[in-house]
N, C-alpha and C positions, 0 to 999 in steps of 0.2 A: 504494500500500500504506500507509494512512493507521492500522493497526492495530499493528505495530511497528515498532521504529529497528531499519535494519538492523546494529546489533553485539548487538543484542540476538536475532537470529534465530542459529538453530541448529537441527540436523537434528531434533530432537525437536521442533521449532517447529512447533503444529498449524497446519492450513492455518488454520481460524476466526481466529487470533491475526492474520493478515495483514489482516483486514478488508476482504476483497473481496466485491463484492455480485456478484449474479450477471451481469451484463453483466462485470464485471474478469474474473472464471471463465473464460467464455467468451472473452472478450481474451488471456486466458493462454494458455490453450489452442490459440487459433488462433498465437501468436506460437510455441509450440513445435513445433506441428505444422511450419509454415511453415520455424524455422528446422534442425528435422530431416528435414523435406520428408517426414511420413511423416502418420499419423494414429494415433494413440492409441486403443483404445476408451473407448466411451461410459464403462462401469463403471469407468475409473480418477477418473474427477472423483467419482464418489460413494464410492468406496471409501479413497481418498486420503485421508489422517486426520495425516499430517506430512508436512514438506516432504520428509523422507529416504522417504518412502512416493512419492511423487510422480519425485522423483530415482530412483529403482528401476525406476518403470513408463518413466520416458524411457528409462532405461539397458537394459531389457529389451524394449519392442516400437520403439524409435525407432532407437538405436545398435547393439545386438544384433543385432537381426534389423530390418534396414532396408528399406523395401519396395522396390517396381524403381526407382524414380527417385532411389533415393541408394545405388547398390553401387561400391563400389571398384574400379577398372580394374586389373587385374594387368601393368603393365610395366615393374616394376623392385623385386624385392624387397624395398627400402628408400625408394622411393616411392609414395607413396600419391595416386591419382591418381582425382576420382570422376566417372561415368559417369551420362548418363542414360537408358540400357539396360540389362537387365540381362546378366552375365557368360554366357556358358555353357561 
């Protein structure tokens, strides 16, 4: 991210100001996938316009609604334990 220091980044921070070319995009994208073990749609890298825009779409198709290889196992109220099937 050769485009800002990061104390300078803040959620209003467009993506542009990060100066990522499209191969990083794509690097990004596959590291998020990977590390919410989910897949994003295509239209959040074109719609995505600030990092808090981006933080949204993880937070709503990655963590929110997680797909079958990342759901929570229910056996213990206050543990959280995760599965790579999904619950029924």
């Amino acid at each position: 991210m050769a485009g800002a220091a990061l104390p300078d980044l803040s959620p209003d921070t467009p993506l542009a100001a990060l100066g990522l070319d499209s191969l990083q995009r794509l690097e990004l994208a596959a590291r998020l996938e990977k590390t919410f073990a989910g897949r994003l749609p295509d239209t959040v890298y074109s719609q995505a316009r600030t990092l808090e825009d981006l933080v949204q779409a993880v937070q709503k198709h990655l963590i929110d609604s997680p797909g079958p290889m990342f759901q929570p196992a229910r056996f213990h109220p206050n543990i959280t334990i995760l599965s790579a099937s999904p619950i029924r």
